[in-house]
C-alpha positions in Angstrom: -58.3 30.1 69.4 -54.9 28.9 70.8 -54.1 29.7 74.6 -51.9 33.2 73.9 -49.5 31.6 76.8 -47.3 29.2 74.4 -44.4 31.8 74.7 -44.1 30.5 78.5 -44.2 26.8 77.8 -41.0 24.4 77.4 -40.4 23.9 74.0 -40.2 20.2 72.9 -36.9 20.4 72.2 -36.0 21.7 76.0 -38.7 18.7 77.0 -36.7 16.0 74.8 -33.0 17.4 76.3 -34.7 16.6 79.7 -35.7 13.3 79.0 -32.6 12.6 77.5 -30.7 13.8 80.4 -32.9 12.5 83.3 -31.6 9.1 81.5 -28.1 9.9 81.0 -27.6 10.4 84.6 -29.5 7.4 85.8 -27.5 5.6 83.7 -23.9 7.1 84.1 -24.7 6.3 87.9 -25.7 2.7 87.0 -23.1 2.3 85.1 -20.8 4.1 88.4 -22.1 1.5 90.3 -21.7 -1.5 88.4 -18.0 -0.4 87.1 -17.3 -0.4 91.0 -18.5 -3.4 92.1 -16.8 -5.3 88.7 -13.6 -3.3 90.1 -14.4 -5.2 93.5 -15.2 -8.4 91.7 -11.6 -8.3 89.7 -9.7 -7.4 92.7 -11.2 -10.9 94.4 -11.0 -12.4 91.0 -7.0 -11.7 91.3 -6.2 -12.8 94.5 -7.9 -16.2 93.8 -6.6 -16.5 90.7 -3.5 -14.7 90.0 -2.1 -13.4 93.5 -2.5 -15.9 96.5 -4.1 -18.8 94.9 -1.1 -19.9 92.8 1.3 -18.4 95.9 -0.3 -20.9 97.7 0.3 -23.7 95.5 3.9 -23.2 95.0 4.1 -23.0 98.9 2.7 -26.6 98.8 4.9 -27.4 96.2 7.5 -26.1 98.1 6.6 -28.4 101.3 7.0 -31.1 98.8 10.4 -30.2 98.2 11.4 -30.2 102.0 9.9 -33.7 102.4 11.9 -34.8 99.2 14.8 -33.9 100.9 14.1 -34.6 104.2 13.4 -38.0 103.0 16.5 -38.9 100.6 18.4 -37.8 103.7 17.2 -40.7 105.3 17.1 -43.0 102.8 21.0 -42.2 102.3 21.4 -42.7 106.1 19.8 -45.7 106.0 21.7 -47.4 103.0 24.5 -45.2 102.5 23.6 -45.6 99.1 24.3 -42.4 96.6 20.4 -43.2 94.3 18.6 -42.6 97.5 20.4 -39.0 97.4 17.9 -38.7 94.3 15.1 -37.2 95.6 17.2 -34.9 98.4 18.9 -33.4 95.1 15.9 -32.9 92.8 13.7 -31.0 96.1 16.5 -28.6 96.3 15.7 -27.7 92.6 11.7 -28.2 93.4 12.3 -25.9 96.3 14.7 -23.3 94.1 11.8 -23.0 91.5 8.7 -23.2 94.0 10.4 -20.5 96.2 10.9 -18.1 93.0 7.6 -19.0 91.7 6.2 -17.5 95.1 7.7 -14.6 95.4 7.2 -13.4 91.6 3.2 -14.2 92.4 3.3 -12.3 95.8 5.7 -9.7 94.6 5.9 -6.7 96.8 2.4 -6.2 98.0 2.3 -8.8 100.7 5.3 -8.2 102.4 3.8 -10.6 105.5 3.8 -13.6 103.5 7.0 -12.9 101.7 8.6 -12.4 105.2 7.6 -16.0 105.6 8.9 -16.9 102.6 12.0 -15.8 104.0 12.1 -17.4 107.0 11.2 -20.9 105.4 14.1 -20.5 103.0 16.6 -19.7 106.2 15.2 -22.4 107.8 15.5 -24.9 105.4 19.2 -24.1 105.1 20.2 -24.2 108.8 18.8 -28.1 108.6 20.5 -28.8 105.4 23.9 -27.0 106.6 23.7 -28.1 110.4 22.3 -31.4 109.8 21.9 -32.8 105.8 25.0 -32.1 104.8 27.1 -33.2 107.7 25.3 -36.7 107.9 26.0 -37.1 104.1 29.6 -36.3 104.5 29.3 -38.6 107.7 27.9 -41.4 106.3 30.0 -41.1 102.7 33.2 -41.4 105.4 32.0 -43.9 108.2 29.4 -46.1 106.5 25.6 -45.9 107.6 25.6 -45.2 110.7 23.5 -42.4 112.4 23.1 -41.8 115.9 20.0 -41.0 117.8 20.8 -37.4 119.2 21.6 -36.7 115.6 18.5 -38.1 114.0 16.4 -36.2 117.0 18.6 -32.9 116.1 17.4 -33.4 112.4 14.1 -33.7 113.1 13.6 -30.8 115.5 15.7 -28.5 112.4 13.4 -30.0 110.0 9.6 -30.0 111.9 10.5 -26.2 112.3 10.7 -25.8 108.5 7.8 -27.8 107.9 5.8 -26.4 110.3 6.6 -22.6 109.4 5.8 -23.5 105.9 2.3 -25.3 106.9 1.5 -22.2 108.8 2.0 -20.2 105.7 -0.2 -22.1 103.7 -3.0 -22.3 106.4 -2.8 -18.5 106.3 -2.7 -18.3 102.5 -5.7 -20.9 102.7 -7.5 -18.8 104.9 -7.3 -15.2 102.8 -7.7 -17.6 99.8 -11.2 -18.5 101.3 -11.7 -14.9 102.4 -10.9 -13.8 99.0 -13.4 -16.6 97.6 -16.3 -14.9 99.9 -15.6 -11.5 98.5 -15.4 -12.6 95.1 -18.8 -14.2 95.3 -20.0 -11.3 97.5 -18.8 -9.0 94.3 -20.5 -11.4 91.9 -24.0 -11.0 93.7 -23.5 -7.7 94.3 -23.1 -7.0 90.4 -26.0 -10.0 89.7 -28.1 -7.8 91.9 -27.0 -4.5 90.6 -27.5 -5.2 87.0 -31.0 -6.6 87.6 -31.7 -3.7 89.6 -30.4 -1.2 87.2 -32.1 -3.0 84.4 -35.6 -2.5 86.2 -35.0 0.5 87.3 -34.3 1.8 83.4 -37.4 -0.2 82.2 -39.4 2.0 84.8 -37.3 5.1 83.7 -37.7 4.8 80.2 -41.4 3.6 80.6 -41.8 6.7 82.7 -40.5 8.8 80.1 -42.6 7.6 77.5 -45.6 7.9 78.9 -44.8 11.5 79.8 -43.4 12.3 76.5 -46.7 10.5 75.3 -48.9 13.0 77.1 -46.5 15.6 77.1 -46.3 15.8 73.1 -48.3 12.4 70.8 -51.5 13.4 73.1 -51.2 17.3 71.9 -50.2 16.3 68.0 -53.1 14.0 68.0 -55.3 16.5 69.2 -54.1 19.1 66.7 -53.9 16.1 64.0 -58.1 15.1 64.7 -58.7 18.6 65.0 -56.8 19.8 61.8 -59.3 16.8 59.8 -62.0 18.5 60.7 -61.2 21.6 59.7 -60.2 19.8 56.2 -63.2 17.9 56.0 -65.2 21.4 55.3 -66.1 22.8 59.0 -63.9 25.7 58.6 -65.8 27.3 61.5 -63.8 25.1 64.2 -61.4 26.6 65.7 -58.0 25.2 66.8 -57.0 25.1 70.0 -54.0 22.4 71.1 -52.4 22.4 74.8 -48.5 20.8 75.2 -44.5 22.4 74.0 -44.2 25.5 72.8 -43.7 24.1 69.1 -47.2 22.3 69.0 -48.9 25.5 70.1 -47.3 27.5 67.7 -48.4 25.4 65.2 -52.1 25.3 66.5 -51.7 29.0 66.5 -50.8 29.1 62.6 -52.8 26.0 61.5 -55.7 28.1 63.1 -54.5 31.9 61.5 -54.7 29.7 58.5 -58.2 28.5 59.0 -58.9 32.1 59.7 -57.7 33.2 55.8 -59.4 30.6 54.7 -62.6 31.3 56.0 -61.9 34.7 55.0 -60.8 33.8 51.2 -64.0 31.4 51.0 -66.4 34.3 52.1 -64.7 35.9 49.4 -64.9 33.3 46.5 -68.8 32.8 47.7 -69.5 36.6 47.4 -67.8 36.3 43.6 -69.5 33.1 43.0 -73.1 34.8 43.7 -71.9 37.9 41.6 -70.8 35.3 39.0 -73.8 33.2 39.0 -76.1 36.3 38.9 -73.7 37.5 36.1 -74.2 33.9 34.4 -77.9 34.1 34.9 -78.2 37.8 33.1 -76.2 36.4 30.2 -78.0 33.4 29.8 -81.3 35.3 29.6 -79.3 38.2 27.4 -78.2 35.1 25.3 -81.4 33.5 25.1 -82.8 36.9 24.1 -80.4 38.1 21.5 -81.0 34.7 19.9 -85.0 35.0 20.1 -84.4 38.6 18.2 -82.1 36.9 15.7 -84.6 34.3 14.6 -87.9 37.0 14.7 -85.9 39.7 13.0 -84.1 37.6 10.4 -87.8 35.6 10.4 -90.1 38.9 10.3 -87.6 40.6 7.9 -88.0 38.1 4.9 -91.1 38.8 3.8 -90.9 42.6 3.6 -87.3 42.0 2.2 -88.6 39.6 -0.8 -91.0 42.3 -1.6 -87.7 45.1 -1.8 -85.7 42.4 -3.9 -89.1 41.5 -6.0 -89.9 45.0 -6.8 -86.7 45.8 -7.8 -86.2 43.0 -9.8 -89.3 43.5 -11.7 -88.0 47.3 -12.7 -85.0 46.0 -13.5 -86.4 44.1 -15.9 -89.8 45.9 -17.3 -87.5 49.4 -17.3 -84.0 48.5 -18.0 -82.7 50.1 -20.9 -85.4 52.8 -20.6 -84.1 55.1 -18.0 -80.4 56.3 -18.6 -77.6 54.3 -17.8 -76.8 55.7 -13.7 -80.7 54.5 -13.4 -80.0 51.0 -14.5 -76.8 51.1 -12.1 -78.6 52.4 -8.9 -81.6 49.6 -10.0 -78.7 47.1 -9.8 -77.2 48.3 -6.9 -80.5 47.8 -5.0 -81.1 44.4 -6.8 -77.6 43.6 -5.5 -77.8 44.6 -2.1 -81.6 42.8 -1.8 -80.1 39.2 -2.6 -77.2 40.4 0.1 -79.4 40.8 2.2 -81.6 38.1 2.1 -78.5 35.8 2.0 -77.5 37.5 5.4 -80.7 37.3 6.6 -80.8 33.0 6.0 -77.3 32.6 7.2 -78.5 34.6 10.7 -81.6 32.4 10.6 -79.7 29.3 10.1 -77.1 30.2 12.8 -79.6 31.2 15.3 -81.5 27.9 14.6 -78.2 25.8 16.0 -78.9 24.5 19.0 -82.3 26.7 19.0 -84.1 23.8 17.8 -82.0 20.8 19.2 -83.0 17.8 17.7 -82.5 13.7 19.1 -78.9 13.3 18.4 -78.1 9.5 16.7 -75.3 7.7 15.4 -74.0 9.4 12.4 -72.0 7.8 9.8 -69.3 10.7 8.8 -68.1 8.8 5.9 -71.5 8.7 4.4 -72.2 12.9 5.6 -69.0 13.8 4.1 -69.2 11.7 0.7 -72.4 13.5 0.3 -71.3 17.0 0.7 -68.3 16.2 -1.8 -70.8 14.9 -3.8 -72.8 18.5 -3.7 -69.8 20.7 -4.2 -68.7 18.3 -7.5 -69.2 21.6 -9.9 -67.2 23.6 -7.7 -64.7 20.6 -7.6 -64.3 20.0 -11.5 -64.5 23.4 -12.5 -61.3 24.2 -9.9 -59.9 21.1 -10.8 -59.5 20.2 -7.3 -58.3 17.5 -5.4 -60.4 15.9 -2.6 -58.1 13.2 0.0 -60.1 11.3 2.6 -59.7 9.2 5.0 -60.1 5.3 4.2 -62.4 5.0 7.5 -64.0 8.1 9.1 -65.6 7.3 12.3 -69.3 7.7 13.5 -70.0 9.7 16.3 -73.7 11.0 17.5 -75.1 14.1 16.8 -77.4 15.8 13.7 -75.9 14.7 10.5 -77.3 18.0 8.8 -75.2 20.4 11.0 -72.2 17.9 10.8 -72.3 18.0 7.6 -72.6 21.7 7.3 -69.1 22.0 9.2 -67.1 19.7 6.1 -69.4 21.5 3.6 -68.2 24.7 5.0 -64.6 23.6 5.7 -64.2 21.9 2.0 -66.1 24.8 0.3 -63.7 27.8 1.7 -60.8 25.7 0.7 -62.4 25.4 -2.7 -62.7 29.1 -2.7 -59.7 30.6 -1.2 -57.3 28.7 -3.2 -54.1 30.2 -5.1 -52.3 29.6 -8.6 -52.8 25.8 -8.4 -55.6 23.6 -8.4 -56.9 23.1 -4.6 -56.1 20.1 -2.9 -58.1 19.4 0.2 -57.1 16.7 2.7 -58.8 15.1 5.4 -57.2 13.1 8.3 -58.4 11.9 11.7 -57.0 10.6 14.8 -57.8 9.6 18.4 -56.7 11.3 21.3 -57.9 9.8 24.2 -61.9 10.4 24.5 -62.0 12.3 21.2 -62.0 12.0 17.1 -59.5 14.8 16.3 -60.0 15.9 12.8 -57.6 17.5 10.3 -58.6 19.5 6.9 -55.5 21.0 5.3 -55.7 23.0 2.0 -52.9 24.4 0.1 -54.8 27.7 -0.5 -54.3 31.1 0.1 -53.9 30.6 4.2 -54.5 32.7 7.3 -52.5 35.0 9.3 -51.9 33.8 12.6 -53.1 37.5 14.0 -56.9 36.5 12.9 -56.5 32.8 14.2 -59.9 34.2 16.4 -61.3 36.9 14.5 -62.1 34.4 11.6 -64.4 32.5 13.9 -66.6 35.5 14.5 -69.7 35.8 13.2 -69.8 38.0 10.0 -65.8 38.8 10.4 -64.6 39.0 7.1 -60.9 38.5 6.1 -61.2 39.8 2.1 -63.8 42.5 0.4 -67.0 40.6 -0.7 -66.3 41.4 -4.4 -62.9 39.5 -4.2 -64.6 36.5 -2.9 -68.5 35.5 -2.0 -69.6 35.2 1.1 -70.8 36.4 4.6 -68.3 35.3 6.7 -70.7 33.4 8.7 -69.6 29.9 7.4 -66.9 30.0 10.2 -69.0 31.3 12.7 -71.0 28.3 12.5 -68.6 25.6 12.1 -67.5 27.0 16.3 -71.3 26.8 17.4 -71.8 23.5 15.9 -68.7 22.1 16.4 -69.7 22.7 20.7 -72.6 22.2 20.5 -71.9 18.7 19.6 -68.9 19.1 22.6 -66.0 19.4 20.9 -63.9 22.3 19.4 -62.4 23.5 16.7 -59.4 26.1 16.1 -56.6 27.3 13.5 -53.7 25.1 13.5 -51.0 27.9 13.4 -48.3 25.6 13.0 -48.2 24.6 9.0 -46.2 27.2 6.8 -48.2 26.7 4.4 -51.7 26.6 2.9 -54.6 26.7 6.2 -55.5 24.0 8.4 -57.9 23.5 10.7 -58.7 21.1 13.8 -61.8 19.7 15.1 -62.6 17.5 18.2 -65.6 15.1 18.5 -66.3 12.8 21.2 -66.2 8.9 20.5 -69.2 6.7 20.8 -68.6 4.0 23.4 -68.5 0.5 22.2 -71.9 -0.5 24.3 -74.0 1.8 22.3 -75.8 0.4 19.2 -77.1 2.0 15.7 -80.2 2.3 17.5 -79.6 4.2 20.2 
């Protein structure tokens, strides 16, 4: 039986929200971690490549510009020539644009360098205000002529802007390299990080899996193995399954289940034995009932033929010489002697099917049932009846005598129970699968649907016995032969008019031969 304790154990679904969990937080911090070290890596990324990296290139550009000017200057000195002022003018523009270029990169959050920046710029305009631009206006009113003490002046001014602006880009270069280092610190870090994280969640989820593997797959395939061999017929095994809450639930009803079942199948075996002892007692009931049919309606002719011989032999030697209520009662018992003796062969002849089973062999039923039309031919000309068969009745096995006892009987009540018109009697077949189903449809008198039953009762009679012969066995018989031979046969309710009934037999296989 299942451990009573499953009211204390996690359910699966509290299991799974654990799991699930367990991996949302490992991975949330992975995630942290890696978010913060790709905010590290962008920070590097931007001062290489969008902060003090292009600063830095427009601070060379801008010591360019100096030495443009510095050098048209000279060449103007030199020649006094106005195209060598050229490349002074344009480095004033270089330097206008590279100085803007360097701020708008630095922008306000390194005010050290853009401090510098400052100081270049002021520079740059005490040696073009103290010392360009006077020797230009010198040399445009003199001629070329420079002396030393001003060239020296010039270069002192000018070495101090160039020199504060090469400072400023060894600095930049330096914090560019720095920045460099931390952005391929941040790379590794997040190389490092991701491989990390990426083992350590293929060691999570492997570790959840197998837990959730023992923890619920081990218990349902417990309960699963156990469950087949409860439904492979040991009903005695009881269920018992470890893990959630759930799975021992369901142990706990698969195995109350097993429990009515066991219970239910004691109970089907008790009514089986009663049944079979039941079936037993019939059969031997049966089997006796039909051993006193045949001796009675066997021991009971002769005595019987002697009533009916008797009494035909005063009916004959003293009819006419007693009084007229003598003659009567002598043909009252002369009546009720052939009665009898017809009863008595009908019981004889019913008892006998199946009594005395014979080999069965292949019978053709076009040949039985032309033969039993043939036989009832006075019945059929003096009704002026109509017989419709079948081009090509089949041939089934069985005993062609009783077979052809169920058309005789079939064809001879429709002959008999017919109305105003002539009888017409038609016969069809069909297959259904395994079996011949036969049709015989008259357009007689017909049959309630009330005694669609009763008529198939042994000595049931529908109609008095002086409105029509009989002993209302034919019927009777028709059922017992009709299974015997494994079919059945019933009252098709459905026709409106006239009666029809329906018989199954069971087709011969191809493989077997007219000799079998």
């Amino acid at each position: 039986m299942t451990s009573p304790d499953h009211t204390t154990r996690w359910p699966a679904k509290r299991l799974l929200f654990a799991a699930v969990a367990i991996l949302i937080l490992v991975s949330g911090g992975a995630v942290g971690a890696i978010a913060l070290s790709l905010s590290q890596l962008t920070d590097a990324r931007l001062l290489v490549l969008e902060e003090i990296g292009p600063a830095r290139r427009h601070v060379q550009e801008l010591s360019t510009s100096y030495v443009n000017q510095e050098t048209g200057v000279r060449g103007f000195a030199l020649s006094g020539r106005d195209e060598f002022l050229a490349p002074y003018l344009s480095g004033q523009a270089d330097e206008r644009t590279a100085f803007d270029a360097a701020r708008s990169r630095l922008g306000t959050e390194f005010p050290e360098y853009t401090a510098e920046l400052d100081l270049i710029q002021e520079r740059a305009g005490t040696w073009r205000s103290t010392y360009a631009e006077p020797v230009i206006a010198q040399i445009r009113a003199t001629g070329p002529s420079l002396t030393t003490a001003s060239a020296e002046q010039g270069k002192t001014l000018f070495d101090s802007v160039r020199n504060t602006a090469k400072e400023l880009e060894v600095r930049m270069a330096v914090d560019v390299d720095a920045a460099r280092a931390r952005l391929d610190r941040a790379a590794d870090t997040v190389l490092w990080l991701s491989m990390g994280v990426g083992l350590l969640l293929v060691v999570l989820i492997a570790v959840v899996a197998v837990v959730l593997y023992r923890i619920l797959i081990l218990p349902l395939a417990g309960l699963a193995e156990q469950v087949r061999t409860v439904a492979s017929g040991d009903f005695q095994r009881a269920v018992d399954v470890t893990g959630p809450r759930e799975i021992v639930m369901l142990g706990h009803d698969i195995d109350g289940m097993r429990g009515r079942i066991v219970k239910d199948l004691d109970s089907v075996r008790e009514a089986h034995e009663r049944l079979d002892a039941q079936s037993t007692e019939l059969q031997r009931s049966n089997a006796e009932l039909e051993q006193f049919a045949y001796v009675a309606s066997h021991d009971l002719q002769e005595p019987l033929r002697k009533v009916a011989s008797f009494c035909q032999l005063l009916e004959r030697r003293y009819g006419g010489q007693l009084d007229e209520r003598a003659d009567q009662y002598i043909g009252f018992a002369v009546d009720g002697a052939k009665r009898m003796q017809v009863l008595i062969n009908d019981l004889l002849a019913f008892s006998r099917v199946g009594r005395m089973a014979r080999e069965h062999t292949l019978v053709d039923l076009g040949e039985v049932v032309g033969q039993v039309v043939g036989s009832l031919s006075p019945a059929i000309q003096e009704s002026g009846a109509v017989i419709d068969l079948p081009d090509d009745l089949p041939t089934v096995r069985g005993e062609a005598s009783l077979l052809g006892g169920v058309f005789q009987n079939l064809i001879g009540n429709a002959l008999k129970f017919h109305g105003d018109e002539p009888p017409v009697v038609t016969m069809a077949v069909e297959r259904t699968e395994g079996f011949w189903t036969f049709t015989c449809h008259d357009n007689g008198i017909g049959i309630d649907t009330e005694y669609a039953e009763r008529i198939f009762v042994i000595f049931q009679r529908l109609h008095h016995k002086d409105a029509y012969p009989g002993t209302g066995i034919g019927l009777a018989m028709c059922r017992k032969i009709i299974e015997y031979h494994g079919g059945t046969i019933w009252l098709d309710t459905s026709q409106d008019t006239g009666t029809t009934f329906k018989f199954t037999l069971p087709v011969v296989e191809k493989s077997e031969t007219p000799n079998e």
